[in-house]
N, C-alpha and C positions, 0 to 999 in steps of 0.2 A: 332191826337186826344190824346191829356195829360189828362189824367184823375188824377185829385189830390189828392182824400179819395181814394185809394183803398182798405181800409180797409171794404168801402161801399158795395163792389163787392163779392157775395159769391164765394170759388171755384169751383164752377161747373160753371160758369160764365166765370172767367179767362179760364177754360179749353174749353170750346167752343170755347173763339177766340185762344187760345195756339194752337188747332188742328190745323186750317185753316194757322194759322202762321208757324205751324212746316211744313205741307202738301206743303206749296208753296214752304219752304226752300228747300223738298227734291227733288220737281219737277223742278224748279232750278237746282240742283246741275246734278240730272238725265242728262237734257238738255246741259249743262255745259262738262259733261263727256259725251256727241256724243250720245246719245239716242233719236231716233227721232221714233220712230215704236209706237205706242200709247199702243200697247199691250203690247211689251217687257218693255215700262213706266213704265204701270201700277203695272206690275209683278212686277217690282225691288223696285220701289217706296212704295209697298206694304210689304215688307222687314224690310223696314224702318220705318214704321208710324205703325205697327201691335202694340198690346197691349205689346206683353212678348218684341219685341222691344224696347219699350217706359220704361218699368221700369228697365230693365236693365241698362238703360243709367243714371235713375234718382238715382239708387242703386249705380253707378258705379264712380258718380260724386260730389254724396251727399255729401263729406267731402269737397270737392272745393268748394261749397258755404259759402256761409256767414251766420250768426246767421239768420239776417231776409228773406232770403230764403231758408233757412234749416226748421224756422218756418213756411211757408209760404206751405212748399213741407209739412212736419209734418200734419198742419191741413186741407191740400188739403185731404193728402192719407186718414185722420184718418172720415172723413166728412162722414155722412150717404148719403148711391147713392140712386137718385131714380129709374135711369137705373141701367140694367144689364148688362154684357159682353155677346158678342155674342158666342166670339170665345176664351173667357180667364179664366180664372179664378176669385174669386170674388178676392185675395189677388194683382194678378197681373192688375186686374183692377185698383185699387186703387193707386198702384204705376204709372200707368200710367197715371189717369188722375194728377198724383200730376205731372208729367213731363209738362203737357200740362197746367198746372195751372201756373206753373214759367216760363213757354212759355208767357202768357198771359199777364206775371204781368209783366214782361219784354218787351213785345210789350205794353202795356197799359202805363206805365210808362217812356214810351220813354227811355229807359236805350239799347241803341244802341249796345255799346261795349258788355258790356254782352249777350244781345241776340246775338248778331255775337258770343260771342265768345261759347255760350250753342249750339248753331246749329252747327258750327264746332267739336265743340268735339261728339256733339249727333250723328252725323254724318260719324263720324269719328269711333266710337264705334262699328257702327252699321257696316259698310263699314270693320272691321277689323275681325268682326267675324263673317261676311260673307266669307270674304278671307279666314281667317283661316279654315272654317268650309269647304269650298270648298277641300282645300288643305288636310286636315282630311279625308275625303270621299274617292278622291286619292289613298291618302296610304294604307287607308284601302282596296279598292278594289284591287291596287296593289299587297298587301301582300296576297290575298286570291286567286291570279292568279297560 
């Protein structure tokens, strides 16, 4: 499905399909790295797709894009919500659906390599500092032995 105005598409629009796009990527990736238990799935998968997740990545990557999805991420975050966050904040809401909005525009757009290469790095992000965060906790418990 190529859609050709996407200028037509509001982003809260792009970030609905962006979620579903990004959710499958990471359930993929889950599966890919030997996760089969649906609960340990969910838990890690959940890691990944959570709000402060999501803007982190889109904070983290901002300057790798290009003008028209720098724009793109800009008036996604800047857009009045009609929802609210459950579990976020109202600022990291915002950042997050701008991640799910160039999810969107990316899978909408048929722009292949880019989306491959947003979900590897989103992924990748997320995946590092988890790592890192694990290995933190460690030391710290370590040190306090």
């Amino acid at each position: 499905m190529k859609v050709e105005n996407i200028k037509e598409i509001n982003t809260t629009a792009l970030a609905y399909m962006g979620d579903a796009v990004y959710e499958l990527a990471v359930r993929e990736e889950m599966m890919k790295q030997g996760y089969y238990n649906v609960n340990r799935l969910h838990h890690i998968a959940t890691l990944y797709v959570r709000a402060s997740a999501q803007a982190k990545i889109i904070k983290t990557i901002f300057d790798e894009l290009d003008e028209k999805e720098q724009a793109l991420v800009k008036r996604a975050r800047n857009r009045k919500s009609a929802t609210k966050a459950k579990n976020a904040d109202p600022v990291t809401y915002k950042w997050a659906t701008a991640f799910e909005a160039l999810t969107g525009y990316l899978y909408l757009t048929e722009n292949q390599d880019r989306l491959s290469w947003l979900m590897e790095r989103a992924i990748g992000i997320v995946k590092d500092e988890h790592i890192n965060g694990r290995k933190e906790t460690k030391e710290k418990a370590a040190g306090q032995k």
